[in-house]
C-alpha atoms as a printed R data frame, in Angstrom:
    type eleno elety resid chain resno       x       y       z
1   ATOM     1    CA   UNK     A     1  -3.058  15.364  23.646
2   ATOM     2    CA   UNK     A     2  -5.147  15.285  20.759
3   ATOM     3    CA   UNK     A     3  -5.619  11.967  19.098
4   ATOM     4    CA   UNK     A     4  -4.291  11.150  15.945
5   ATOM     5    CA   UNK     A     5  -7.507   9.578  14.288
6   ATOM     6    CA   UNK     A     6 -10.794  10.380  15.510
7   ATOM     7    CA   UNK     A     7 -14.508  10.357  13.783
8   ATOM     8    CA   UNK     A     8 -15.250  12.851  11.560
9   ATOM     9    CA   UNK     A     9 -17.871  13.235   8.902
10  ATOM    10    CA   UNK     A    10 -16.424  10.672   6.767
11  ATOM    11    CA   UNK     A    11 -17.433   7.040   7.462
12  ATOM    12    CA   UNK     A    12 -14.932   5.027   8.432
13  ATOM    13    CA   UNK     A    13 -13.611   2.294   5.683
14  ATOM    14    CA   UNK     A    14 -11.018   0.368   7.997
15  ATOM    15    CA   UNK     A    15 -11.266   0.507  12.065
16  ATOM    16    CA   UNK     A    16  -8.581  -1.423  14.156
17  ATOM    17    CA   UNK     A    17  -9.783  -1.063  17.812
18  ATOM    18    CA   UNK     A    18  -7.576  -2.188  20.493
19  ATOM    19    CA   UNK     A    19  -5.205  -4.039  19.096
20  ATOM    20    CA   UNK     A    20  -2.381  -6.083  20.672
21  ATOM    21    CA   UNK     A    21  -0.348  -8.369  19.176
22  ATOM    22    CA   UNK     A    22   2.030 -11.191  20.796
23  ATOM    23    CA   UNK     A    23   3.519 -14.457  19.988
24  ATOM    24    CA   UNK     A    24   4.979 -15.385  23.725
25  ATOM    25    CA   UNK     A    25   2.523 -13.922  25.890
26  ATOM    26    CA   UNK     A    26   4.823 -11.771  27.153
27  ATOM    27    CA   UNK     A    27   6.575  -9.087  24.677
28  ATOM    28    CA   UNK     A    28   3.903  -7.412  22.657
29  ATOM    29    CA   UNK     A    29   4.949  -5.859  19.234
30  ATOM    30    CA   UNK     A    30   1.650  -4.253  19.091
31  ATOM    31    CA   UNK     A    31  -0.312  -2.762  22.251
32  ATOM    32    CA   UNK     A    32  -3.582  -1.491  22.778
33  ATOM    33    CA   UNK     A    33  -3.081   0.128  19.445
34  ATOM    34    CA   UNK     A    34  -5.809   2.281  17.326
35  ATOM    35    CA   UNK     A    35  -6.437   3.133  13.589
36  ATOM    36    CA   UNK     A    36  -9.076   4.810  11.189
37  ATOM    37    CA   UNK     A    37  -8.571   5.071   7.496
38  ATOM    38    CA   UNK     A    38 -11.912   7.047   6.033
39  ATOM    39    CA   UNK     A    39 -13.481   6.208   3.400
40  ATOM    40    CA   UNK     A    40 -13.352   8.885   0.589
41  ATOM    41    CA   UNK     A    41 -15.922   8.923  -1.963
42  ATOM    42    CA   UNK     A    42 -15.126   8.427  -5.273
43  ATOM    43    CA   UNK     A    43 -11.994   8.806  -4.744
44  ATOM    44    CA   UNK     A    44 -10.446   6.935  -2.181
45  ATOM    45    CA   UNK     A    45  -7.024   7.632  -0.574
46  ATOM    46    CA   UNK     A    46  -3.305   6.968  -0.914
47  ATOM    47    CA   UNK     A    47  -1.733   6.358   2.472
48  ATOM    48    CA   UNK     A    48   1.579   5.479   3.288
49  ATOM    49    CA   UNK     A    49   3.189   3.557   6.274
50  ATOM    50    CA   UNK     A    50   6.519   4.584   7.645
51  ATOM    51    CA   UNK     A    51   8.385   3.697  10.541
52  ATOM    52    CA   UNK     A    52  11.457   1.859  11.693
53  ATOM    53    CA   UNK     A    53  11.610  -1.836  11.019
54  ATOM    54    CA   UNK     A    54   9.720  -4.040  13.480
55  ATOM    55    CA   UNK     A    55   7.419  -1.367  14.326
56  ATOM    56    CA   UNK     A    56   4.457  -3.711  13.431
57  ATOM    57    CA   UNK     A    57   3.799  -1.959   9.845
58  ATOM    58    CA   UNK     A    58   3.587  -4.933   7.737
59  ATOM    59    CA   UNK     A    59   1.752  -6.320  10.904
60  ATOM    60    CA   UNK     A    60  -1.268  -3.886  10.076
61  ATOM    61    CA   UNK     A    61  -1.372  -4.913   6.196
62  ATOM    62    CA   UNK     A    62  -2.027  -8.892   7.266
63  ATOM    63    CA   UNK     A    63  -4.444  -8.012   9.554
64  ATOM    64    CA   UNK     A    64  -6.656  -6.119   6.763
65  ATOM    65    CA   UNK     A    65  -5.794  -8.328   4.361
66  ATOM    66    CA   UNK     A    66  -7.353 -11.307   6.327
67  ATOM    67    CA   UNK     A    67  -3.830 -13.154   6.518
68  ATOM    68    CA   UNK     A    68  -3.377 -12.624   9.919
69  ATOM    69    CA   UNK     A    69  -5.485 -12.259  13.644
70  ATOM    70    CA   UNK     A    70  -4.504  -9.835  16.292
71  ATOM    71    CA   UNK     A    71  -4.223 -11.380  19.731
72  ATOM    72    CA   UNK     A    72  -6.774  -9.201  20.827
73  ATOM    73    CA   UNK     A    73  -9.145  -6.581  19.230
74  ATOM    74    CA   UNK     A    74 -11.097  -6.014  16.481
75  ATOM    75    CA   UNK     A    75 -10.609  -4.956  12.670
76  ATOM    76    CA   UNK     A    76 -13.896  -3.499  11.418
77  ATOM    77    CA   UNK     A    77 -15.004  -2.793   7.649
78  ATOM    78    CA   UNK     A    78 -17.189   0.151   7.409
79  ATOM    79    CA   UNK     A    79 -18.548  -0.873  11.263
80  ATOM    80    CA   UNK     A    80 -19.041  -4.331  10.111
81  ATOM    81    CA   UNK     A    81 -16.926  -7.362  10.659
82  ATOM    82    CA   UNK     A    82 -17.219  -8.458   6.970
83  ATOM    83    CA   UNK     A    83 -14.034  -8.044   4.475
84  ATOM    84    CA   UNK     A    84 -14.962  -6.511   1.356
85  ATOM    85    CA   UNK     A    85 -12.197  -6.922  -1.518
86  ATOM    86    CA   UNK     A    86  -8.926  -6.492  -0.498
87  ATOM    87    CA   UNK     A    87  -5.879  -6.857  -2.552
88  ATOM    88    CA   UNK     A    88  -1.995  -7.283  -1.181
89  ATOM    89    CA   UNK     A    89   1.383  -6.906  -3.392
90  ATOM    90    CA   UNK     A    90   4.007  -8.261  -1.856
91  ATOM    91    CA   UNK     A    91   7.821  -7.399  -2.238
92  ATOM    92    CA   UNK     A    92   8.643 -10.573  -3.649
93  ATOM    93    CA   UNK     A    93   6.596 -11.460  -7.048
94  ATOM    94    CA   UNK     A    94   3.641 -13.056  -6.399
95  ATOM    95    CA   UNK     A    95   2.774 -14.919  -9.488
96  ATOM    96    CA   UNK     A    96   2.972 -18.134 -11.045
97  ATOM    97    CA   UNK     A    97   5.824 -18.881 -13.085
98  ATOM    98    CA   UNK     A    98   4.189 -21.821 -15.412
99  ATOM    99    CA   UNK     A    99   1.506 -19.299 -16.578
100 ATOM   100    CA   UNK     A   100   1.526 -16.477 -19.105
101 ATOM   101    CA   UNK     A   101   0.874 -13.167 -17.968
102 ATOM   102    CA   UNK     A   102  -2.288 -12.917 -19.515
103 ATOM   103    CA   UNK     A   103  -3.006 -16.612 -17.998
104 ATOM   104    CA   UNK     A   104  -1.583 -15.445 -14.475
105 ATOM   105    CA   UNK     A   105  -4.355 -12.086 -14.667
106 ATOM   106    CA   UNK     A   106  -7.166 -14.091 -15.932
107 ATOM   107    CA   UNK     A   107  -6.670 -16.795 -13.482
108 ATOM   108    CA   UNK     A   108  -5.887 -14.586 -10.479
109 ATOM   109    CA   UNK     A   109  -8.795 -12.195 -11.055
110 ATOM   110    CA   UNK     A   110 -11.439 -14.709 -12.487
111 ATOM   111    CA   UNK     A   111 -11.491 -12.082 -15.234
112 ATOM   112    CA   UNK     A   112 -12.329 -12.271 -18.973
113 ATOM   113    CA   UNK     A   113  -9.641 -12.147 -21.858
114 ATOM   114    CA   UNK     A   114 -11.362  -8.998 -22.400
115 ATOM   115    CA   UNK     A   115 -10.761  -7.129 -18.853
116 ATOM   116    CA   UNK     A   116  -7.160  -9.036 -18.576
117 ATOM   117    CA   UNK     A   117  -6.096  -7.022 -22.212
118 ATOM   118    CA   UNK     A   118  -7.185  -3.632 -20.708
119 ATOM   119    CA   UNK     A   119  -5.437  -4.398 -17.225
120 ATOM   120    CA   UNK     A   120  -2.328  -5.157 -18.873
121 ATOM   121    CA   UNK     A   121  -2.504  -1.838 -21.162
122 ATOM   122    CA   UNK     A   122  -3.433   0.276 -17.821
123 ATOM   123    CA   UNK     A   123  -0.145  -1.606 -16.039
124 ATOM   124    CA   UNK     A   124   2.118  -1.149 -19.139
125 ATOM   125    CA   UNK     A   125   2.729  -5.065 -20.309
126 ATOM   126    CA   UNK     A   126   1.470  -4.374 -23.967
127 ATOM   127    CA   UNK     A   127   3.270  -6.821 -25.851
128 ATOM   128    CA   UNK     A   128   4.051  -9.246 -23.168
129 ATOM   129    CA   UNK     A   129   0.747 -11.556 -22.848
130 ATOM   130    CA   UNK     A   130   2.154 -14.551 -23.904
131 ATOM   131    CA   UNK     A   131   5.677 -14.434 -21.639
132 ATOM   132    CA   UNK     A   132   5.623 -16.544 -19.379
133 ATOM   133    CA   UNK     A   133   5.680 -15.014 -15.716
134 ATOM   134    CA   UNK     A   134   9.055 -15.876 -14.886
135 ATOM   135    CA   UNK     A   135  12.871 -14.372 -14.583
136 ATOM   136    CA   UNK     A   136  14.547 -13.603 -16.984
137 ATOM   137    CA   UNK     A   137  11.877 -13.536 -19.149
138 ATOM   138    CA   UNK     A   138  10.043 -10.606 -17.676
139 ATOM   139    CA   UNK     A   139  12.413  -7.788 -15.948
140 ATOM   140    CA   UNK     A   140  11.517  -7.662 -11.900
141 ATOM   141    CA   UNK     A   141   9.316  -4.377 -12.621
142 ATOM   142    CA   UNK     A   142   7.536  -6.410 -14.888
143 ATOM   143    CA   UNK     A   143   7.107  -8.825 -13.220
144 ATOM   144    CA   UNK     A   144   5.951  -6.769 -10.435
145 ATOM   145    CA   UNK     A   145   3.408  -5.162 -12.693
146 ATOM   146    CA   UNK     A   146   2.036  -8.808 -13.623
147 ATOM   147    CA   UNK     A   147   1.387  -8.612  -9.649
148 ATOM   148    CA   UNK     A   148  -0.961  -5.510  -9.832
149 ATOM   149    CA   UNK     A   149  -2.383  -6.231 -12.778
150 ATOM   150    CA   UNK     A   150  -3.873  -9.419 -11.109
151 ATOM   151    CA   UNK     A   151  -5.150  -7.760  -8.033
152 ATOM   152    CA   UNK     A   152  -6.675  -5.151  -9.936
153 ATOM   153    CA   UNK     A   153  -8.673  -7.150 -11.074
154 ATOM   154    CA   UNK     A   154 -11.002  -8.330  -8.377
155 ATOM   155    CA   UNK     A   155 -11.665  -4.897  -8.157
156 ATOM   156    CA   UNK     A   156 -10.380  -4.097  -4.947
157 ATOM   157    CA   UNK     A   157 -12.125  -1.443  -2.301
158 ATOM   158    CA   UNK     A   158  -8.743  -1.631  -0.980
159 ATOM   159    CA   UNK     A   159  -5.231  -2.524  -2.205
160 ATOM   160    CA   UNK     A   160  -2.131  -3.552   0.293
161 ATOM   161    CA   UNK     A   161   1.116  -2.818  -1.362
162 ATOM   162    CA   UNK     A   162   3.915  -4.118   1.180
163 ATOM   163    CA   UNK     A   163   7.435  -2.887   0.102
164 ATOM   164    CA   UNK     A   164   6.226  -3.190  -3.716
165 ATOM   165    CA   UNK     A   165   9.583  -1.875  -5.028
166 ATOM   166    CA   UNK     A   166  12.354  -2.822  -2.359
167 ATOM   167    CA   UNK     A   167  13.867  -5.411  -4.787
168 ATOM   168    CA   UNK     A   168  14.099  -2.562  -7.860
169 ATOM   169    CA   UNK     A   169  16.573  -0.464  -8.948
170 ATOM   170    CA   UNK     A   170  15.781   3.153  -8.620
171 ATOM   171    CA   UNK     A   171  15.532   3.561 -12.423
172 ATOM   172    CA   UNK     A   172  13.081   0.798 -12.140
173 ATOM   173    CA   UNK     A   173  11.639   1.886  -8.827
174 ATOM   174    CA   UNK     A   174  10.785   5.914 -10.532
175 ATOM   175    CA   UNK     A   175   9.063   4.360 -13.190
176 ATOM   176    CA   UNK     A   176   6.983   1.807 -11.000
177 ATOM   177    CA   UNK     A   177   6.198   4.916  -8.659
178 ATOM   178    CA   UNK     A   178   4.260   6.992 -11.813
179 ATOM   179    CA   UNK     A   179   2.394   3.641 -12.599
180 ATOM   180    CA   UNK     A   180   0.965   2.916  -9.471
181 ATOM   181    CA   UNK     A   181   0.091   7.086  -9.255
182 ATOM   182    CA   UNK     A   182  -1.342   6.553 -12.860
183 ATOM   183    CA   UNK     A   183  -3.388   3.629 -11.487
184 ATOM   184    CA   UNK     A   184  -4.591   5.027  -8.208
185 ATOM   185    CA   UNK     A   185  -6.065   7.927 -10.415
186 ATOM   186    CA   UNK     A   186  -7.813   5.588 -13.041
187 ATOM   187    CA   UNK     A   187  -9.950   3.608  -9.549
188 ATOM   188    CA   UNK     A   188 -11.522   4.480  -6.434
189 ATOM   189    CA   UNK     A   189  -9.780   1.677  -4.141
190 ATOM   190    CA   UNK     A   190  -8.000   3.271  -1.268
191 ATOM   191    CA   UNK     A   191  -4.377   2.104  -1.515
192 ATOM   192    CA   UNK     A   192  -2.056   1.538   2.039
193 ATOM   193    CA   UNK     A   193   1.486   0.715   1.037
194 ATOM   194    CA   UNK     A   194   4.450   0.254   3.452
195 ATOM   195    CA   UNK     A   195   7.925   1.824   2.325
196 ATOM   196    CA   UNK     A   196  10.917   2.587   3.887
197 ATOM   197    CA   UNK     A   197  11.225   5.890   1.501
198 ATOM   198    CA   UNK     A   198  10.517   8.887   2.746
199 ATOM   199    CA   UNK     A   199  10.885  10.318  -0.510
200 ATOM   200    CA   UNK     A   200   8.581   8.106  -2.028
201 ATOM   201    CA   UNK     A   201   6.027   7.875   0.410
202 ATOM   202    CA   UNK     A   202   5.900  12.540  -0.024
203 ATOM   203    CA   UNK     A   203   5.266  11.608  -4.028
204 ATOM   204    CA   UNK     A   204   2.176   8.944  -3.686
205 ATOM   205    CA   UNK     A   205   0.695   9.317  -0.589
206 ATOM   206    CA   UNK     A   206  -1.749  12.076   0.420
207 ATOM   207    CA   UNK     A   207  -1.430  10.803   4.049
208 ATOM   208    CA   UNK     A   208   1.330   9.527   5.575
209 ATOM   209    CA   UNK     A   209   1.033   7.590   9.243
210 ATOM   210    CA   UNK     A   210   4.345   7.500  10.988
211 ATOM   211    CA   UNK     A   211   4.840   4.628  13.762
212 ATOM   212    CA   UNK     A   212   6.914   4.390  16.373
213 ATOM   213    CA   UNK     A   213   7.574   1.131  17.885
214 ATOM   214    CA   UNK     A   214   4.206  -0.495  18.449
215 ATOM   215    CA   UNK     A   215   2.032   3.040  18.019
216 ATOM   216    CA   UNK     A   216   1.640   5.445  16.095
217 ATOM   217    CA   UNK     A   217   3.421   8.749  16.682
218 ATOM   218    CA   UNK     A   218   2.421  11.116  13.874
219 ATOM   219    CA   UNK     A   219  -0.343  11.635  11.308
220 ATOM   220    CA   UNK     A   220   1.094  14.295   7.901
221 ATOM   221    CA   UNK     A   221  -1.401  15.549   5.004
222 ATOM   222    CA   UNK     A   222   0.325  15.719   2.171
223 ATOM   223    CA   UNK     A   223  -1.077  18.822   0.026
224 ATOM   224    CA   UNK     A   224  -0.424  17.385  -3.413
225 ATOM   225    CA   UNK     A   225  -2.327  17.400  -6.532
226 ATOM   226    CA   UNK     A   226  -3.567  13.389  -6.884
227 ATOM   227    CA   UNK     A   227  -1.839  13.705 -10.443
228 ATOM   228    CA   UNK     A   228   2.038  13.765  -9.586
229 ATOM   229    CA   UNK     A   229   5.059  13.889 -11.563
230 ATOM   230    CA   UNK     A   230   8.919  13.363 -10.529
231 ATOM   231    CA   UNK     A   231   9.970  16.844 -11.301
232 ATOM   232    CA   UNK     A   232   7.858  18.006  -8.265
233 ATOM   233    CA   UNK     A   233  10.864  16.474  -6.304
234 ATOM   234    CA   UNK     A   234  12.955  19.440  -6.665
235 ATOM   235    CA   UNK     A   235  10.124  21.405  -5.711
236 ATOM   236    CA   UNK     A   236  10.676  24.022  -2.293
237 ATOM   237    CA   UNK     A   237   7.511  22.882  -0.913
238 ATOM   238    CA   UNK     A   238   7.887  18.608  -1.866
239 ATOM   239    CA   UNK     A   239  11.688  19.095   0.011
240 ATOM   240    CA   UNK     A   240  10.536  21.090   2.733
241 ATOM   241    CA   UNK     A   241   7.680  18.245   3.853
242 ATOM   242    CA   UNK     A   242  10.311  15.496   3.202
243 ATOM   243    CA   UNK     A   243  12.630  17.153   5.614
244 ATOM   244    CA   UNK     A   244   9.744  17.543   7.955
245 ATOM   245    CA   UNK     A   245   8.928  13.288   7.697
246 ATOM   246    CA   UNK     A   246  12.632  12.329   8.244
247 ATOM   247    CA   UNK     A   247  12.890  14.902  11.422
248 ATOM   248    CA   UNK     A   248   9.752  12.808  12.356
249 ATOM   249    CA   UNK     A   249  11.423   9.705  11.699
250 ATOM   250    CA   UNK     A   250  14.597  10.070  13.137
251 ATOM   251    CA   UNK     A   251  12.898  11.116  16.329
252 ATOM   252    CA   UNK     A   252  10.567   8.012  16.543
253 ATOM   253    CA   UNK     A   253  13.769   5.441  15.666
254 ATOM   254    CA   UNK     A   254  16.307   7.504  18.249
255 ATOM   255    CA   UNK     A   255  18.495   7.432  15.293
C-alpha cells in the first residue's frame, strides 16, 4: 500500500514521527502514527483536518502548537526540533475582555499601533478599535476576527485554526470562511484548521487529510484556484469532490 505522505522534493515544514499518545498506559488514542506537511515556498498551504470526533485531530494541533507532548515520538520543524512561530485559534474567543481590540492586537502580537491598524483593516474590524473585546459589544465573528488579527501578528510560519467557526451561525460562518481565504492569500504561513464541514473544508483547503480513529486513512488534493468564492459551491466539479470526502468519511466513522 502506498503511503500517504512520503518525501518528495519539497522540504518538509512539520514531521510527526511515531507518534503515540495515551493517558492510562493502556488505551492509546494515537498509535505509532505519521505526518508530513511540506513546506511550499512563497506560498504555503491550506490544509484541512477531518475525521470523526475523538480521532485525535485536535490532538495533532497541540502538539505543533507546543501545548501538548506525545507519549512517545517526535515533532520536527524543518528536521529540527526548534518551533518557529506558530499561531492557534481556538473555537472559543481567545481574547481579553478588559482590553480594546486594538489593545488586545497590540498586546498579543507585541506589535506597533501602526501594524495593529493594518491587521484590523486586513481582518475587517475598521471602526471597532476602541470596543472593548467583549459580548455583546463585538458580534461572535467579530470577536473571532479580534482572535486572528492577534495571531497574525507574530507573523506566523504556521497558523492552527481549531473549529474557528463551530460557535457561528452559517451567515456568520460564510462570511468568516472568505476572510480567512482573503487572509491566507495576503501571507505565506501554512494554515492547518480542524472542521467538522466537509463543505467547508472543499472551499479553503487545497489538501484535505482524512483520519480515521487514531490514523490517517486518506490524503485528497483539492484542484482549486487559491482565490475562492462561494458561488463555486454549486459548481459540478466543487459537488462532485464533496461527495467524494463524505463517501470517505462515512467509511472511516462506519456511519
Amino acid at each position: 500500500m502506498k503511503p500517504l505522505f512520503e518525501n518528495t522534493p519539497l522540504p518538509d515544514l512539520i514531521e510527526l514521527k511515531d507518534i503515540s499518545q495515551t493517558y492510562d498506559g493502556e488505551k492509546y488514542i494515537l498509535k505509532d502514527l505519521d505526518w508530513l506537511v511540506e513546506d511550499k515556498p512563497d506560498q504555503g498551504q491550506f490544509i484541512c483536518l477531518l475525521g470523526p470526533s475523538g480521532c485525535g485531530k485536535s490532538t495533532l494541533l497541540r502538539y505543533i502548537a507546543g501545548l501538548q507532548t506525545p507519549t512517545q515520538g517526535k515533532i520536527l520543524f524543518n528536521g529540527k526540533e526548534e518551533r518557529p512561530g506558530v499561531g492557534m485559534i481556538f473555537q472559543r474567543y481567545s481574547c481579553f475582555p478588559w482590553l480594546t481590540v486594538a489593545e488586545n492586537i497590540m498586546l498579543g502580537g507585541g506589535v506597533s499601533w501602526a501594524l495593529a491598524q493594518e491587521l484590523i483593516h486586513v481582518c475587517g474590524l475598521d471602526g471597532l478599535e476602541s470596543r472593548y473585546a467583549e459580548y455583546p459589544k463585538l458580534s461572535g465573528g467579530q470577536l473571532q476576527r479580534v482572535a486572528i488579527a492577534t495571531q497574525l501578528a507574530i507573523k506566523p510560519k504556521v497558523l492552527l485554526l481549531d473549529e474557528p467557526f463551530g460557535a457561528l451561525d452559517i451567515r456568520t460562518r460564510v462570511g468568516m470562511q472568505d476572510l480567512v481565504n482573503s487572509i491566507w492569500n495576503k501571507v505565506e504561513s501554512t494554515f492547518i484548521m480542524v472542521t467538522h464541514d466537509i463543505e467547508e473544508a472543499v472551499y479553503l483547503a487545497d489538501e484535505i487529510h482524512i483520519m480515521g480513529k487514531g490514523r490517517f486513512e486518506e490524503r485528497i488534493q483539492v484542484p482549486f484556484d487559491k482565490k475562492r468564492t462561494q458561488s463555486m459551491k454549486s459548481s459540478e466539479e466543487f459537488v462532485r469532490l464533496s461527495r467524494k470526502v463524505r463517501e470517505i468519511m462515512f467509511g472511516v466513522s462506519g456511519g
